[in-house]
C-alpha positions, 0 to 999 in steps of 0.5 A, a space after each residue: 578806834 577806827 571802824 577799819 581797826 575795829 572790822 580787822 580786830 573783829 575778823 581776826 579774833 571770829 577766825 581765832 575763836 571760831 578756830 579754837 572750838 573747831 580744833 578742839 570739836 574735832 579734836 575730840 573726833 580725832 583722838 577718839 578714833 585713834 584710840 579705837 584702832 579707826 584709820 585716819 585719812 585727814 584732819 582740815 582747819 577750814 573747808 575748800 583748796 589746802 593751803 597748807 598740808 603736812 602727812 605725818 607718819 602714821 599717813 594723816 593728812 594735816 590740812 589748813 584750808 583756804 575757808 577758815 569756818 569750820 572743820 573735819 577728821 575725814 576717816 578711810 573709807 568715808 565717801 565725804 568729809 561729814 561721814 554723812 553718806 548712807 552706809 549699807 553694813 558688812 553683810 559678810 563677816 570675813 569682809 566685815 573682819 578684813 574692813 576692821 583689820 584696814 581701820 574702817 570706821 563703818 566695820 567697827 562695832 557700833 559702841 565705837 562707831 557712837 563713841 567717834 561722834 560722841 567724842 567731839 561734843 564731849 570735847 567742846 564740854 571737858 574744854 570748857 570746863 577746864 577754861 573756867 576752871 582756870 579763871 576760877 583759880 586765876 580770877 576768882 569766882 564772883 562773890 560780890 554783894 550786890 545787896 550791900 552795895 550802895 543804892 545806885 541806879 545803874 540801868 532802867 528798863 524800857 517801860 518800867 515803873 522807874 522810867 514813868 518816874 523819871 528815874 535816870 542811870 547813876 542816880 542814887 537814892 538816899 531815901 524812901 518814905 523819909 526814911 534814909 538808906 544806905 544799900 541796895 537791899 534796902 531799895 529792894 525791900 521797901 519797892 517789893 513791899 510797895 506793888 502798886 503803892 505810890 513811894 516817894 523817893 529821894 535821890 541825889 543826881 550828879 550835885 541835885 537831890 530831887 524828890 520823885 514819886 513812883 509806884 511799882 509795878 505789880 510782878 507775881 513771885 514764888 516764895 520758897 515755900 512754892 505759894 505765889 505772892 504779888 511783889 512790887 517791880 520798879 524795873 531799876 538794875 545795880 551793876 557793880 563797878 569793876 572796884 566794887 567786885 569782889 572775887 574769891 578764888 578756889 583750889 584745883 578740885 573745887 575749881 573743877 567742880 566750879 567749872 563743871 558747874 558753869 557749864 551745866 548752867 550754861 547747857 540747862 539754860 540752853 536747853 531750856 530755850 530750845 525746849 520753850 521754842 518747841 512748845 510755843 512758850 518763847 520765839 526762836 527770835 534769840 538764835 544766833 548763827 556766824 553772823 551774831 557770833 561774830 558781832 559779840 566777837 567783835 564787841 568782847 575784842 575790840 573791848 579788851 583792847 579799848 581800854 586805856 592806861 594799860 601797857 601793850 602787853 597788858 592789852 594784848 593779854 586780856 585780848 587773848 583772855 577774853 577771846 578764850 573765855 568766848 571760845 569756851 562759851 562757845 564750846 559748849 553751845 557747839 557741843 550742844 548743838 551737835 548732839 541734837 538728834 539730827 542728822 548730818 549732825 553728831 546726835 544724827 551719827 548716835 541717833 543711827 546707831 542707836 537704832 542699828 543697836 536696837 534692831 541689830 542692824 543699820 538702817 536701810 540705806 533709802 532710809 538714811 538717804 531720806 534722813 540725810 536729806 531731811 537733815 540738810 534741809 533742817 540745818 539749812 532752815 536753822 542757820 537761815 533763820 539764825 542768819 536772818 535773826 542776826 542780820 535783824 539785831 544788827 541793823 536795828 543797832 547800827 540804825 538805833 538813835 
């Protein structure tokens, strides 16, 4: 594949994917106001000049726009498409009663006016689950037993015990201590039992058997009991050839249930990297913005479609299939990421009102100036940092040896 080829499949499948999660982001802002009785002035895929637009009966504005990044629903009355302007209430109740009659959002009570940007979070989750839930019926879940698996070396950590042995990716080990094996967790058995004791390893390599020696690595581990124990780490990794996979596949409910699953797991592990990132324990080195969601776009498409001995359609099928598996991914890291307390953002919409709630009034509208700034000025440090980690991952990769 050409670099021209693999640049064109990789702008296409961003635009595709990037496309899905806002449609379905807004989506969700969309329907959710129509259900409350809110006014809708337009819904745009991208940002800038209208390419295309068509108004539909109820007087939505149906925009496709030249800038494919992004998304909104404009409501009547909003003084900008992000409902990100200050906003001072109706102090009179019958102008208060005349606003709400007319759809606008700001009139409404507050438990609709927080439901509006709930919605659209809520939209990237309920999407997600239901994509995976799909591929757990179609698919299957992963049931494989990596442990019975024979004991072959797929992948080696930098610095680990396995490469200061002299271990290599493919090798297959037949036996330690003299003794011979014929699984995966039979390796892992006899190097937990051996930290910082030399084993002696005999492996087959390509049509070569060679006798190596190793000493792993010793690795604190907490039992199941909650005592801490000191176990030995050789640094090596089994991935499963695609024919040694093993899926099982759910019904309806229990795909559900799987699905929801998945994206909490998916949510938990986010949540916890953003909570180490506030409390020092891990750097925000690993935040990605449209820079590294494109390149993984990019890498999962041209993929998908590299793979030969496969008819066109085939190809062009699981180029679709994996794009929507990423884009559900990504539903739900953009979910996430919009229900974080700032504002400008949807969690910054449900932090307002929250307090309106509480003191039974909005916010004075100096004071949500001042918080909107502020939140332009946190989003603009978030996607820089993300850009610039981004544009660091990659040009360690392109200049790799």
């Amino acid at each position: 594949m050409s670099e021209i080829t693999y640049l064109l499949v990789t702008i296409i499948s961003f635009v595709l994917v990037l496309g899905i999660v806002v449609v379905v982001h807004e989506m969700g802002h969309f329907w959710a106001a129509r259900w409350c009785g809110v006014a809708i002035e337009a819904f745009s895929v991208g940002w800038g000049k209208s390419l295309w637009e068509i108004k539909d009966r109820r007087g939505v504005r149906w925009k496709l726009a030249r800038w494919p990044i992004g998304g909104f629903v404009k409501f009547v009355g909003d003084e900008n498409a992000i409902s990100a302007a200050p906003t001072a209430g109706y102090a009179d109740p019958q102008a208060k009663a005349a606003a709400r009659a007319q759809g606008i959002l700001q009139a409404m009570p507050v438990g609709v006016r927080a439901l509006v940007p709930l919605a659209g979070p809520a939209a990237n989750f309920l999407f997600a689950i239901l994509v995976f839930a799909i591929v757990f019926m179609a698919v299957g879940r992963d049931v494989t037993d990596v442990g019975a698996l024979a004991p072959r070396i797929d992948a080696i950590a930098a610095g680990s015990a396995a490469e200061r042995a002299g271990l290599k990716a493919g090798d297959l080990v037949t036996s330690i201590n003299s003794a011979p094996i014929t699984s995966y967790a039979q390796l892992q058995s006899a190097v937990k039992a051996s930290p910082k004791q030399e084993i002696s390893l005999l492996i087959q390599r390509d049509s070569v058997q060679l006798r190596l020696k190793a000493i792993p690595d010793p690795v604190e581990q907490i039992g199941e009991d909650g005592k801490s124990q000191i176990i030995g780490r050789l640094g090596v990794q089994r991935v499963p050839a695609r024919s040694e996979l093993a899926f099982e596949r759910a019904g309806p409910i229990q795909a559900i249930g799987l699905g929801a699953q998945a994206t909490w797991r998916m949510i938990s592990g986010i949540l916890g990297y953003l909570g180490d990132i506030f409390t020092g324990k891990k750097s925000a080195d690993q935040l990605s913005g449209p820079i590294g969601i494109a390149d993984v776009t990019g890498q999962v498409a041209n993929s998908s479609l590299g793979e030969g001995g496969q008819s066109a359609g085939a190809r062009a099928g699981g180029w679709i299939g994996a794009l929507i598996l990423l884009a559900a991914t990504l539903s739900v890291a953009v979910g996430l990421t919009n229900l974080l307390p700032i504002p400008v953002l949807d969690g910054g919409h449900l932090l307002f009102y929250a307090a309106e709630a509480a003191m039974g009034r909005p916010l004075g509208q100096q004071a949500q100036a001042i918080a909107y700034n502020l939140g332009l000025i946190m989003v603009a440090s978030i996607f820089l940092m993300a850009t610039w980690n981004d544009l660091h991952r990659l040009i360690e990769r392109l200049t790799a040896v």
